[in-house]
C-alpha positions as CSV (number, residue, x, y, z in Angstrom):
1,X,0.7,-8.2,10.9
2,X,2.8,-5.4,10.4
3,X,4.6,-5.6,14.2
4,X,5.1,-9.1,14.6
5,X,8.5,-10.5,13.7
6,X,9.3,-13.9,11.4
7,X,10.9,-16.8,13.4
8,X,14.3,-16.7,14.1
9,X,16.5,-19.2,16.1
10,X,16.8,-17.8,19.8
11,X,18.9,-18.5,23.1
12,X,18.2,-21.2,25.2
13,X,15.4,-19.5,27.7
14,X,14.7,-21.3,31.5
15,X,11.1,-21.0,31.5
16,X,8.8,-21.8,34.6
17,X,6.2,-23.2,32.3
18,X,5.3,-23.7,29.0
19,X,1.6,-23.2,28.0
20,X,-0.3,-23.8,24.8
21,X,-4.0,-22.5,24.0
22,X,-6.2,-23.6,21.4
23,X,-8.5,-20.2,21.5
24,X,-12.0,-19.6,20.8
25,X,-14.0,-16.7,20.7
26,X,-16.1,-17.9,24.0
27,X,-13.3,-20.1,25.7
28,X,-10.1,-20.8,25.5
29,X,-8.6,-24.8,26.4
30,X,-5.2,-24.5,27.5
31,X,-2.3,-26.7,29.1
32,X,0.2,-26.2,31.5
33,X,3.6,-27.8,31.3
34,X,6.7,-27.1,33.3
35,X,10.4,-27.2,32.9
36,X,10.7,-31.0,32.7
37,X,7.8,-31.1,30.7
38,X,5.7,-32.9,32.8
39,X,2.0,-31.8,32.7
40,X,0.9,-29.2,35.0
41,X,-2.4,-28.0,34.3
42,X,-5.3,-28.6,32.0
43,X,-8.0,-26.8,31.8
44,X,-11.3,-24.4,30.0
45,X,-11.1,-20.8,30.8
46,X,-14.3,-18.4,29.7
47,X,-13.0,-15.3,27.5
48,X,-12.9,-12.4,29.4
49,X,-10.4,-9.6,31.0
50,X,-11.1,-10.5,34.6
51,X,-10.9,-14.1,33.9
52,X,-7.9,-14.1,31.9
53,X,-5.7,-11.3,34.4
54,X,-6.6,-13.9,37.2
55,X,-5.1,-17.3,35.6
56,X,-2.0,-15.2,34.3
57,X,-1.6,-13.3,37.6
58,X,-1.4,-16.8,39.4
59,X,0.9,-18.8,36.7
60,X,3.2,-15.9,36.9
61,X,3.1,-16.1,40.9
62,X,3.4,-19.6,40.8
63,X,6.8,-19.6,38.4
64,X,8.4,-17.3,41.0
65,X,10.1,-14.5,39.0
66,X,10.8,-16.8,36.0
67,X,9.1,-16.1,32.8
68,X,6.4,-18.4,31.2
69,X,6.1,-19.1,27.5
70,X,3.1,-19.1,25.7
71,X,2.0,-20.6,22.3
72,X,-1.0,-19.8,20.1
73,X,-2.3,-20.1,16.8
74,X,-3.1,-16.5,16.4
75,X,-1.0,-12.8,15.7
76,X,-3.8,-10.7,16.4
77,X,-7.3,-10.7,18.1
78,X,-8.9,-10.9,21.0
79,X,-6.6,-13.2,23.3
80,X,-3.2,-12.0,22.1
81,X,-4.2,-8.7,22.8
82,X,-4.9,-9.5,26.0
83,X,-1.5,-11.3,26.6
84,X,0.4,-8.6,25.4
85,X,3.1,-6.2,27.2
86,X,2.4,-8.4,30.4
87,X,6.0,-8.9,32.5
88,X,7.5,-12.4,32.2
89,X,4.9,-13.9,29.5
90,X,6.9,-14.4,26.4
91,X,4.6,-14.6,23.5
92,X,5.2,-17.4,20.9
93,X,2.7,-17.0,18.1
94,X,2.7,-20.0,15.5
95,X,1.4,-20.3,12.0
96,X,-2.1,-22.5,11.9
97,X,-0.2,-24.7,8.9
98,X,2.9,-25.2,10.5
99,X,0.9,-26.7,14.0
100,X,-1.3,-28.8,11.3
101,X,2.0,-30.4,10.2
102,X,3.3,-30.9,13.7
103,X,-0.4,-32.5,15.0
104,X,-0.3,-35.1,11.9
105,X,3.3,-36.7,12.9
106,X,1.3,-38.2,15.6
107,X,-2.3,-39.1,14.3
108,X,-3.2,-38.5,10.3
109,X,-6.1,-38.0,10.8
110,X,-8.2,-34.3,10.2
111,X,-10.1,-35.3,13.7
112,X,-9.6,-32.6,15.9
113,X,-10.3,-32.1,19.5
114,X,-9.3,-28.9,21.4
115,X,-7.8,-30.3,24.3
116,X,-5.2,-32.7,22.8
117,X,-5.1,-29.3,20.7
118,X,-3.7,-27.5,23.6
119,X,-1.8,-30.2,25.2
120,X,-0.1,-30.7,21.4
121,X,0.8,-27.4,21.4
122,X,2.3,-27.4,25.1
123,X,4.3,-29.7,23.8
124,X,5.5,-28.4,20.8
125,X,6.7,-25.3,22.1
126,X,8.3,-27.1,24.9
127,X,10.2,-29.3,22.3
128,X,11.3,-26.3,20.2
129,X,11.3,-23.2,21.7
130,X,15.2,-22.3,21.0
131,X,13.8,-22.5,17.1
132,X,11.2,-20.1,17.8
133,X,11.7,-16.5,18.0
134,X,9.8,-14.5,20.5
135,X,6.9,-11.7,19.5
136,X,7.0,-8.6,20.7
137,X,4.9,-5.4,19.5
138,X,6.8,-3.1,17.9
139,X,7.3,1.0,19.5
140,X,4.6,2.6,19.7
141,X,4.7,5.1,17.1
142,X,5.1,2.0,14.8
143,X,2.2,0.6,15.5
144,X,0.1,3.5,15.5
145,X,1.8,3.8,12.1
146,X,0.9,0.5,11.1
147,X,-2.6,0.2,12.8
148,X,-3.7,3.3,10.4
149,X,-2.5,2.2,7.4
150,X,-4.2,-0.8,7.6
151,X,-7.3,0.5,8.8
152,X,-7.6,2.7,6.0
153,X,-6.6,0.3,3.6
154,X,-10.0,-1.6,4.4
155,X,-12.1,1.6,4.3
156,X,-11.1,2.2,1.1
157,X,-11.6,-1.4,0.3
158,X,-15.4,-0.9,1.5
159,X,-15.5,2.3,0.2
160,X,-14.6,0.3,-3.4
161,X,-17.3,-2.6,-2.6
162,X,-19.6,-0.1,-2.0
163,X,-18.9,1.8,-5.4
164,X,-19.0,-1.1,-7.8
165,X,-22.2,-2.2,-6.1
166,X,-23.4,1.7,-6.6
167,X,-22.5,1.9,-10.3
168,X,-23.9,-1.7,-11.0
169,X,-27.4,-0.6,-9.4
170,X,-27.7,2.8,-10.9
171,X,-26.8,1.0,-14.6
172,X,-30.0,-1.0,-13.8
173,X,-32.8,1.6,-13.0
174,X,-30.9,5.1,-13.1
175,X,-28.5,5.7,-15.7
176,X,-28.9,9.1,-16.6
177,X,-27.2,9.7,-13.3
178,X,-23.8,8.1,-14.6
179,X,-23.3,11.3,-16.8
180,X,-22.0,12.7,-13.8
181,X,-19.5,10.9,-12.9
182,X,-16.6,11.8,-14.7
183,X,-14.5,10.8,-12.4
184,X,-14.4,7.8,-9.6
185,X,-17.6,7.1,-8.0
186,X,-16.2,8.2,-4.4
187,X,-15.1,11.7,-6.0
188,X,-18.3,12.3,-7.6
189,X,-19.8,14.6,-4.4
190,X,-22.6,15.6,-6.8
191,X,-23.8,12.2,-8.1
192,X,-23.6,10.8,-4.2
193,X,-25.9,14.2,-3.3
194,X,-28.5,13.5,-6.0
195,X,-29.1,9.9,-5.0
196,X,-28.9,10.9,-1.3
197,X,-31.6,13.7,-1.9
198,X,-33.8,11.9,-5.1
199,X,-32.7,8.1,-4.9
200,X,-36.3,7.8,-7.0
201,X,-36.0,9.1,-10.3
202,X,-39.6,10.8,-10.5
203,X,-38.9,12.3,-7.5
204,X,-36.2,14.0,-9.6
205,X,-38.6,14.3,-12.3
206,X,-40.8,16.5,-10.0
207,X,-38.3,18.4,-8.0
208,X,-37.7,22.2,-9.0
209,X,-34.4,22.9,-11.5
210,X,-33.2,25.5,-9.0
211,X,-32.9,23.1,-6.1
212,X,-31.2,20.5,-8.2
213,X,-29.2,23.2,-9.8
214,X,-27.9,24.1,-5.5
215,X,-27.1,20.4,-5.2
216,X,-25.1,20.8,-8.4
217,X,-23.2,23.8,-7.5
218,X,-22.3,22.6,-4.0
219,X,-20.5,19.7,-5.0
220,X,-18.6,21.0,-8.1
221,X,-20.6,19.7,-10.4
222,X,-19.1,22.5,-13.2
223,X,-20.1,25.6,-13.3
224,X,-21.0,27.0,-17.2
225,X,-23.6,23.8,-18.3
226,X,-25.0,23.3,-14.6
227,X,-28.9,24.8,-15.7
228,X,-28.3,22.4,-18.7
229,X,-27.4,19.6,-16.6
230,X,-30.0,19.9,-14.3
231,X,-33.0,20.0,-17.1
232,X,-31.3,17.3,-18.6
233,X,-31.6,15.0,-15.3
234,X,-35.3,16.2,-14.6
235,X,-36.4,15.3,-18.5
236,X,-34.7,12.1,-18.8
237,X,-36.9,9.4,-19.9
238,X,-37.4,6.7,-17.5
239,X,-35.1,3.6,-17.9
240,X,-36.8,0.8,-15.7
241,X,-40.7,1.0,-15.9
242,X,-41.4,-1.1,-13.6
243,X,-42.5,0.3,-10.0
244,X,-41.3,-2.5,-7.5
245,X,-37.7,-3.1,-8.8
246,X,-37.6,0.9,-9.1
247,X,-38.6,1.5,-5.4
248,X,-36.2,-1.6,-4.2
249,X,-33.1,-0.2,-6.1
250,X,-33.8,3.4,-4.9
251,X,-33.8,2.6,-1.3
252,X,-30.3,0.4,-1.9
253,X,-29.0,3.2,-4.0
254,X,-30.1,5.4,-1.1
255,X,-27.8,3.0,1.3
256,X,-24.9,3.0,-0.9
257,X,-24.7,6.7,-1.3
258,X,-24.5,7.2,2.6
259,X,-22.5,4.3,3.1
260,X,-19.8,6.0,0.4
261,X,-20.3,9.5,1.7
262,X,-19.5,7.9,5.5
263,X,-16.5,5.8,3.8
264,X,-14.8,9.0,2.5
265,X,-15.4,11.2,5.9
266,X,-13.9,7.9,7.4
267,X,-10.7,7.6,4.8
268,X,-10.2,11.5,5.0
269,X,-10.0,11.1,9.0
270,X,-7.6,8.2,8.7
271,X,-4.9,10.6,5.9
272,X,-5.2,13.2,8.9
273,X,-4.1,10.8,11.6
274,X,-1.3,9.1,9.3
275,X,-0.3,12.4,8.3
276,X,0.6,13.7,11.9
277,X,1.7,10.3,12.8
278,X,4.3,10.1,10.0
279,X,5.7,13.3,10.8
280,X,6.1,12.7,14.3
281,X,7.8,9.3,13.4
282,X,11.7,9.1,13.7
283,X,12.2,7.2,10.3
284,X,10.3,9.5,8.0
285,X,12.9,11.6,6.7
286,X,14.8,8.2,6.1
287,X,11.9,7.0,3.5
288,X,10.5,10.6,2.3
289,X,12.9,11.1,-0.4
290,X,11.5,8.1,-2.6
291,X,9.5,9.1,-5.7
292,X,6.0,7.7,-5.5
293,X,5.5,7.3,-1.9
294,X,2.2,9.1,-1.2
295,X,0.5,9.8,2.0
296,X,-1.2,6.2,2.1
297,X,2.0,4.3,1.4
298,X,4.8,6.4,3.3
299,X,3.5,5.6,6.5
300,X,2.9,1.5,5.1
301,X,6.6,1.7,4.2
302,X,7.8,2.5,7.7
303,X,5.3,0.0,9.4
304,X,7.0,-2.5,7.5
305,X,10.3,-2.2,8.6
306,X,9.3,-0.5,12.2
307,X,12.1,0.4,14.7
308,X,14.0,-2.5,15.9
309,X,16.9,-2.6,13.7
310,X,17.4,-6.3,15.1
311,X,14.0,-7.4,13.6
312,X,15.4,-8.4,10.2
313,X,19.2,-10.5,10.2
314,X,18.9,-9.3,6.3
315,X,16.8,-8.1,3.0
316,X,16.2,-11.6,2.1
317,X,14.2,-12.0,5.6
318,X,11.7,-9.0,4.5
319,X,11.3,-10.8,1.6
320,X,10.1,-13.6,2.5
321,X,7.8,-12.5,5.0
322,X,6.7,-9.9,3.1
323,X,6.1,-13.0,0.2
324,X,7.9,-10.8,-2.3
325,X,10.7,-13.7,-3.0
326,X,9.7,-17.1,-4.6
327,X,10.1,-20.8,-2.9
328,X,12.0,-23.3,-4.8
329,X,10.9,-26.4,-4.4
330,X,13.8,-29.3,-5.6
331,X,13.9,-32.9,-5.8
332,X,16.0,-35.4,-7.4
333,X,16.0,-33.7,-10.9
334,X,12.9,-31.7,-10.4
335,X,12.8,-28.4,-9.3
336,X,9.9,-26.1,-9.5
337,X,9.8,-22.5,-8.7
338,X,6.5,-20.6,-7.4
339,X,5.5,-17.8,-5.6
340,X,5.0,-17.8,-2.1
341,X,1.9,-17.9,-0.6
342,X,2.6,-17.9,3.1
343,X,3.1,-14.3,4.3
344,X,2.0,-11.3,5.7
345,X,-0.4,-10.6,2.8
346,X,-0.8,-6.6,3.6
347,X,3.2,-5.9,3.6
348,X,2.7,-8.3,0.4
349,X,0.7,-5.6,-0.9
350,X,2.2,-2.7,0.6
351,X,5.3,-3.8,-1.8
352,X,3.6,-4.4,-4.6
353,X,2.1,-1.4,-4.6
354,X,5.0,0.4,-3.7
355,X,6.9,-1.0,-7.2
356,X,3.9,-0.1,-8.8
357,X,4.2,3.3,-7.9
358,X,7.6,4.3,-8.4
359,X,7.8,2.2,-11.7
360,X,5.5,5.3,-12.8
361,X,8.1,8.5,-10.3
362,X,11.4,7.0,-10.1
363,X,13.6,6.9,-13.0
364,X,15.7,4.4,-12.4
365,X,12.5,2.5,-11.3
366,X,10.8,2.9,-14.3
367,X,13.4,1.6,-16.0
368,X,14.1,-1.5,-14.2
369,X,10.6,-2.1,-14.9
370,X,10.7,-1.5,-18.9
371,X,14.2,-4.1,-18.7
372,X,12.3,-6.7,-16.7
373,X,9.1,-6.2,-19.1
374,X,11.7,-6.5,-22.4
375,X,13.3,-10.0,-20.8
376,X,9.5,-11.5,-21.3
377,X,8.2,-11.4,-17.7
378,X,4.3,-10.4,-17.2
379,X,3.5,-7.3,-15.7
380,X,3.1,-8.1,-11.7
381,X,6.3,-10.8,-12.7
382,X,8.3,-7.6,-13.1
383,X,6.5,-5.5,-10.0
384,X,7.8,-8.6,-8.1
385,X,11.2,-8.3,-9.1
386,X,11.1,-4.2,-8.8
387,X,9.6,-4.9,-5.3
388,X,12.7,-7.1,-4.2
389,X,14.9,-4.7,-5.4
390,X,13.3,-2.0,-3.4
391,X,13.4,-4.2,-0.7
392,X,17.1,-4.8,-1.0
393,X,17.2,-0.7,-1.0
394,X,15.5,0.4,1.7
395,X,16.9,-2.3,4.0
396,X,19.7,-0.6,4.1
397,X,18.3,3.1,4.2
398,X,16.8,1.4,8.0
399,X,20.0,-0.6,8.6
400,X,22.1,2.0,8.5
401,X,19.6,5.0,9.3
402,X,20.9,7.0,6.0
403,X,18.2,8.8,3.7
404,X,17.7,7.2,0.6
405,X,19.5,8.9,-2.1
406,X,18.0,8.0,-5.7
407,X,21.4,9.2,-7.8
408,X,23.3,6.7,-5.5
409,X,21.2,3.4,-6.0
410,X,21.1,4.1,-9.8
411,X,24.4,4.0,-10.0
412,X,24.5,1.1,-7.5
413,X,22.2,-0.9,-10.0
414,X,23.7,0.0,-13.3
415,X,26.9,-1.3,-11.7
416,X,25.1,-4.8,-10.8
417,X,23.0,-4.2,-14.5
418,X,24.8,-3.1,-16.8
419,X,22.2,-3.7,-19.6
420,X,19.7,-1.3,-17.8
421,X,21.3,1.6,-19.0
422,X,20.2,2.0,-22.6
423,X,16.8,2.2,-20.8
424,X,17.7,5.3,-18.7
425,X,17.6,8.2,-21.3
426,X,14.0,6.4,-22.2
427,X,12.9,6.5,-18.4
């Protein structure tokens, strides 16, 4: 989650009460410890806005001005959202692996039950609390920022699903129809109009050429060789025969075509929102000058980091949370390294993808890349290594608030590199 921070030790905090839920998505079981840590309260409550203002209104009543800690296994949903931006509830989410460790010092055993759940919980956050750091939701153009971008990174991810699975069923009963799509599946407006209109191909077989011809021409499906085209789709020998499977896949096609057409209407939405939202954000002219950041992963870049400049102590924290830098594990004389596995997998992405993209824009990018590539490391090896350096970069573009400046980290890296520079006049 894009505005949730990594743990960090903390002051000492006097908290009224120290609560740990094991959620559901009908009830919650909770426990209710105080400042000694004796137990205060145990209890089911039902999911539900009423229910939950009316317990939190009362703990925070009953601790008197102090603030109450809460623990959960969770970083987003249905109950944290609920929680969230409430006076004098510190929020204290915890990762499901790291609790599992805790709950087996005392019983090892996979048995679980979800009120010694809650009351385990209780009791770990009582117990270390000053080595937890508190979440808080970033600004609030930040996580409009971030919100977008990761809502239309799933679009296009079903907008993807839905292509493959398009292109799979016309290869089966309605090839002809691939001839059309030069391009991606998603930008081929004609091919999505003629399965949306004839999803049966003797349907197309009887329709009139100057109607598909229309269909043709409205979705730029060329302009010189369109009558061609159109004769050629209306004469095209049947590939499946068989009238069941034919009528089955026309009505999926049928489905998929819609689905795609509503997946690009729904992606083109989402690059209009990000769009005014990046401009309106007070970092953008901090990232905006680096080579390869489009309008999908600008506005990822800037979630990333957010607007607390306290959020990170150093590059080496976004690392790891983002799971760009390995984990060395080390005993005795052994000592393995591997990559690491538990992050924020969409800021894992976002930096992946941003290497990706400016080993293609950014000179001194590309050549890092071609250096790392010539030292023997595999492709996404390298992107790993480009993404930590970008990481090390742009940390301190949003430390120090200064627009990145591509002349000055090039020389800043073939200082630290020398041997990169024979790779430059390539790049």
């Amino acid at each position: 989650m894009t505005d949730s921070k990594p743990p960090r030790t903390e002051e000492a905090r006097d908290f009224a009460f120290y609560v740990g839920i094991d959620w559901a998505s009908a009830k919650h079981d909770l426990c209710v410890v105080d400042a000694g840590g004796r137990l205060v309260q145990q209890q089911s409550l039902e999911h539900g806005t009423g229910t939950i203002d009316d317990w939190v209104g009362e703990l925070v009543r009953r601790a008197d001005g102090r603030p109450v800690a809460i623990i959960l296994e969770q970083t987003r949903g249905a109950l944290i959202y609920a929680l969230m931006n409430r006076e004098n509830v510190c929020l204290f989410p915890i990762n499901p692996q790291q609790f599992a460790a805790y709950r087996k010092s005392f019983n090892n055993v996979d048995a679980k039950d979800d009120k010694v759940e809650a009351r385990l919980l209780a009791r770990f956050l009582f117990e270390r609390h000053r080595d937890l750091r508190r979440w808080e939701p970033a600004d609030e153009p930040t996580r409009l920022l971030g919100q977008l971008a990761e809502a239309r990174r799933a679009a296009v991810d079903d907008r993807t699903r839905f292509c493959v699975q398009l292109r799979d069923l016309l290869t089966k009963y309605y090839p002809q129809l691939l001839t059309l799509a030069a391009t991606q599946l998603h930008e081929c407006g004609a091919l999505l109009a003629i399965v949306c209109k004839w999803s049966d191909p003797k349907e197309l077989s009887r329709a009139r050429r100057c109607d598909i011809v229309r269909v043709l021409r409205e979705h730029g499906a060329g302009k010189s060789n369109v009558e061609t085209l159109a004769e050629q789709l209306r004469t095209a020998p049947l590939h499946c025969r068989d009238k069941v499977i034919a009528r089955v896949c026309a009505m999926r096609a049928h489905a998929l075509a819609k689905h795609v057409q509503l997946a690009n209407r729904t992606v083109a939405e989402y690059d209009e929102a990000l769009k005014e939202a990046v401009a309106k954000h007070p970092d953008h002219d901090l990232f905006a000058g680096v080579k390869g950041l489009g309008k999908a992963l600008l506005p990822r870049v800037i979630a990333a980091f957010g607007s607390d400049r306290d959020r990170f102590g150093d590059a080496q924290e976004v690392a790891n949370f983002s799971g760009t830098s390995p984990v060395c594990r080390q005993s005795g004389k052994m000592r393995v390294v591997v990559r690491r596995r538990a992050c924020n997998q969409h800021l894992k992405q976002t930096f992946h993808e941003l290497a990706n993209a400016t080993s293609k824009w950014t000179r001194w990018a590309k050549a890092y890349y071609r250096y790392q590539r010539d030292r023997g490391l595999k492709h996404h090896a390298a992107l790993r290594k480009l993404a930590r350096c970008w990481i090390r970069i742009l940390y301190r573009v949003w430390k120090d608030r200064v627009a990145y400046d591509d002349a000055r980290y090039e020389r800043a890296l073939l200082l630290k590199t020398p041997g990169l520079a024979k790779y430059l006049p390539a790049a």
